[in-house]
N, C-alpha and C positions, 0 to 999 in steps of 0.2 A: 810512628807516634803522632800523636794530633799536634798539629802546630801549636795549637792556643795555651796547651800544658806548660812549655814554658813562660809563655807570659803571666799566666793566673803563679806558677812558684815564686816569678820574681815581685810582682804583685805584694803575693804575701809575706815576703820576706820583706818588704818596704813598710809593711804596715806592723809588722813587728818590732821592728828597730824603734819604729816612730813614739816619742814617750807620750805617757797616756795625759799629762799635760805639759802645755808648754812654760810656765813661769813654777819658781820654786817655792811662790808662797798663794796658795789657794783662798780664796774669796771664802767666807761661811755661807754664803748665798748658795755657791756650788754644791755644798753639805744636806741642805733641807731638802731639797727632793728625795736622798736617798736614804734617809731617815724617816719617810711615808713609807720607802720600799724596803725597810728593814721590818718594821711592825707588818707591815702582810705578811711577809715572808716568815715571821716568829705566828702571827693567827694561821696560814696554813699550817704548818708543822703545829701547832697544837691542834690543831683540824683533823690532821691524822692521830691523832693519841686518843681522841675523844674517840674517834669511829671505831680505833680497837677495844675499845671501854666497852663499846655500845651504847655512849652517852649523845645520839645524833643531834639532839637539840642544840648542845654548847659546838656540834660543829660544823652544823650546819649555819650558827650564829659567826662563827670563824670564817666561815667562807666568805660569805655575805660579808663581814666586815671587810674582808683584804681584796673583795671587790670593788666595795667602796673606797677604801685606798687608793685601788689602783685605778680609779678615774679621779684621784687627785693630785694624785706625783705628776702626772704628765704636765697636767694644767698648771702647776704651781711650776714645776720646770721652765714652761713656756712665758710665766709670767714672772719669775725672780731671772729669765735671760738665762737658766744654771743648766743648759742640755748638755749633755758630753757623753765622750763613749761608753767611760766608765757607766755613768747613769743606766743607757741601753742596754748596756750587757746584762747590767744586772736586775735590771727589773725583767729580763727576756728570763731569766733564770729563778726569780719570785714567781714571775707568772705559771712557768711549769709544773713545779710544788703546788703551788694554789690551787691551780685550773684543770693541772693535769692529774698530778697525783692522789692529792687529798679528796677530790671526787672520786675518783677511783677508786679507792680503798674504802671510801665511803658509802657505795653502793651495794660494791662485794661484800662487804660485812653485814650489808644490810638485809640483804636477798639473793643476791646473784652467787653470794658463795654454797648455795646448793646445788648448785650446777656444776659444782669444781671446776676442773680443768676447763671446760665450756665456759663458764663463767669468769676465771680467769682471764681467757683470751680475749672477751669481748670490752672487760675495764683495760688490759693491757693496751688492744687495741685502741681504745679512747686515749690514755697517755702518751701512746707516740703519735697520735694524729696531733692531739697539742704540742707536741715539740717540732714536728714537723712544721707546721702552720706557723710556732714563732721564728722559727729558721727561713721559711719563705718570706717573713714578714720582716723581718733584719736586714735579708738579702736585697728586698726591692725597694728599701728606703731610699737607696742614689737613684733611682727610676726617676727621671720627668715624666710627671704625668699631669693632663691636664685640670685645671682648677677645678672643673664638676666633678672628676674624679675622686676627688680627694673628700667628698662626702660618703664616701661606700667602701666596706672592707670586703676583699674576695674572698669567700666563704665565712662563717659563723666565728666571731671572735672566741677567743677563750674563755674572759670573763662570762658574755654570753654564754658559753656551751655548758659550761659550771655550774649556771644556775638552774638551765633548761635540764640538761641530763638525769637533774635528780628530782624530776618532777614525778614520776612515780613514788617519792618520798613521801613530798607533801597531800598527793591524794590516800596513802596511807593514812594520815594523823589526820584527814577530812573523813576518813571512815571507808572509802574505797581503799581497801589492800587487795595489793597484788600477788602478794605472795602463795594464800594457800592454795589457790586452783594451780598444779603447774605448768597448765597451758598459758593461763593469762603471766606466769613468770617468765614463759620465753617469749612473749610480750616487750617484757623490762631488757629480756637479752639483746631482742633486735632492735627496742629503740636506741640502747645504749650505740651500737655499734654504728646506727643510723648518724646519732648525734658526732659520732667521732671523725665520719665519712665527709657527713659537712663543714667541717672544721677546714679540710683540706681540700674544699672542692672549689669551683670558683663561683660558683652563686654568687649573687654579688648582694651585699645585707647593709641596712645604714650605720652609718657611723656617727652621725651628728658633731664631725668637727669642725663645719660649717656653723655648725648653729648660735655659736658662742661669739664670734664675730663681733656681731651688732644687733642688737636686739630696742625696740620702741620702746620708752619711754611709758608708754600705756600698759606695757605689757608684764612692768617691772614687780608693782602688786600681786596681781596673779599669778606671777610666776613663785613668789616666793609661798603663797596661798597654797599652791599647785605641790612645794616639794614639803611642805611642814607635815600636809594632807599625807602626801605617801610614805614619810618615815614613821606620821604616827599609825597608820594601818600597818606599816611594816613589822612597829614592835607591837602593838598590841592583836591582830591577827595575823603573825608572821605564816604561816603555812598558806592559806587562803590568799594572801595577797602575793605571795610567791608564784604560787599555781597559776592563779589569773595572769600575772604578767608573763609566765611562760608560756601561755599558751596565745596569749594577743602578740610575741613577741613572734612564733609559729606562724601563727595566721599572715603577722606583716609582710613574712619575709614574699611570697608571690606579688603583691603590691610595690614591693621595692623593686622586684626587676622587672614588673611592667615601665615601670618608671627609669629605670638604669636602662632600657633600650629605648624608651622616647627621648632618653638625653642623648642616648649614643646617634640618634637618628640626627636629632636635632644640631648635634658640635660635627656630623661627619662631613670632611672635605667634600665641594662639590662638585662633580662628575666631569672629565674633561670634556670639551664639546665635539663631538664624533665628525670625521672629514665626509666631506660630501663623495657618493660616488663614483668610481672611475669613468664608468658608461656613462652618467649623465654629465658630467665634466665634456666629454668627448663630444656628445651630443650638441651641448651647450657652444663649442668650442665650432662645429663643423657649421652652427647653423650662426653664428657669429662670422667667420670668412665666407661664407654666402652674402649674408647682407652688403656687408663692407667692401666686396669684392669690384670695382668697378664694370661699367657693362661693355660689353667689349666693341659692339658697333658704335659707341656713344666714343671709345677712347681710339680708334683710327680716324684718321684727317680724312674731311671731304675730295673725291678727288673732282677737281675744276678743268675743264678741257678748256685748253684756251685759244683761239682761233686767230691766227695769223693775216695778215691783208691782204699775204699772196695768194692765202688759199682761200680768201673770198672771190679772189679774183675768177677762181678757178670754177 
């Protein structure tokens, strides 16, 4: 048996016990976040009611809103201090219904259920790429990783994948349908399947939870300029403005990991410095005790013959 099995059971059995808070009377602050992530979670589930209607509009209008959502629960979390585990689990389990399911069913009803069974497997497939992807993503939250890091998500988020996925939707209601040639429908089959493969691969795509940080002063105008601009194109050409940004969203991502390998290049440790070699050590070594060597008729004593009086006598 693998050693590490029982550590991981006793692990989890430590994390079970543990109550999911520690005092008996909870903050209302801890409350608000999960009351952004209840409303997604009731807009996906009516997300799915509409797709089986064939009312795509109101749910595609559903998605889109519990996307929005869900890039506010976080932030308001972060900033009412109210993170908890309860919170994570359950917005990892909104997000699925959302991102995973209600697209998927949304598509299949749209087109892809002429394919049957074939088209079955390729939304199913997209559903557990998004479960899979929030399960990796739970798991690696205790990861230290370094601070550049923490601007990039390893493969295509969900909310992301939600939107992009149904982008053969919105070129339908522009007037490009996909559906009646059935070639260009297995088209819709392989991007689907495409979209679901990058959910769980590790491309690395941005995140911008850097971005929020600290931002100029100068840029505070504009900015607000910048987002009144895309919710009112949101609602008033929602299809059109959908399309565009899923497809600039596409494009980014090859720019994102040109740039996620000049960062990796740029934070990686650098290189230990290589020993010199043994030969020239030796070399070095042999032509050092030559120099240093004393010279040997230099370090013998003169010898003096010394001449006695007798033997001059002689």
């Amino acid at each position: 048996m693998d050693p590490i099995v029982p550590q991981l059971e006793k692990e989890t059995r430590r994390r079970r016990r543990r109550r999911m808070f520690d005092h008996a009377r909870i903050p209302v602050r801890m409350m608000v976040p999960n009351f952004f992530t209840l409303i997604g979670l009731c807009a996906g589930l009516t997300s799915i009611r509409m797709s089986i209607e064939g009312r795509y509009d109101f749910a595609l209008a559903a998605i889109v809103f519990a996307a929005l959502l869900d890039g506010i629960d976080g932030r308001v979390a972060r900033l009412l201090k109210a993170s908890s585990r309860f919170g994570a689990e359950l917005d990892s389990l909104a997000d699925f219904v959302n991102f995973g399911v209600a697209p998927a069913i949304m598509i299949f009803t749209w087109g892809l259920g002429g394919h049957r069974s074939l088209g079955w497997i390729a939304v199913m497939l997209f559903a557990l790429a998004s479960a899979l992807r929030l399960a990796r993503f739970n798991a690696s939250l205790e990861d230290d990783k370094p601070k550049w890091q923490g601007d990039f998500f390893s493969g295509v988020p969900t909310p992301a994948a939600a939107i992009v996925v149904l982008l053969p939707i919105y070129l339908a209601q522009l007037g490009l349908d996909l559906r009646e040639p059935p070639l260009l429908l297995n088209l819709v089959l392989a991007y689907t399947m495409v979209i679901g493969v990058m959910m769980v691969s590790n491309v690395p795509t941005y995140s911008g939870k850097l971005l929020g940080e600290r931002i100029g002063r100068e840029w505070v105008l504009p900015i607000f300029i910048l987002v009144m601009l895309a919710l009112a194109c949101l609602v008033t050409y929602p299809y059109a403005t959908l399309a565009i940004a899923s497809i600039v969203y596409l494009g980014f991502i090859p720019w994102t990991l040109r740039r996620y390998r000049r960062l990796e290049r740029l934070h990686a440790p650098p290189a230990p410095a290589t020993p010199a070699a043994p030969a020239a050590d030796a070399t070095k070594a042999e032509t050092a005790s030559a120099t240093d060597a004393p010279d040997a008729s230099a370090s013998e004593p003169s010898r003096v013959i010394e001449i006695r009086p007798s033997e001059q006598k002689r």
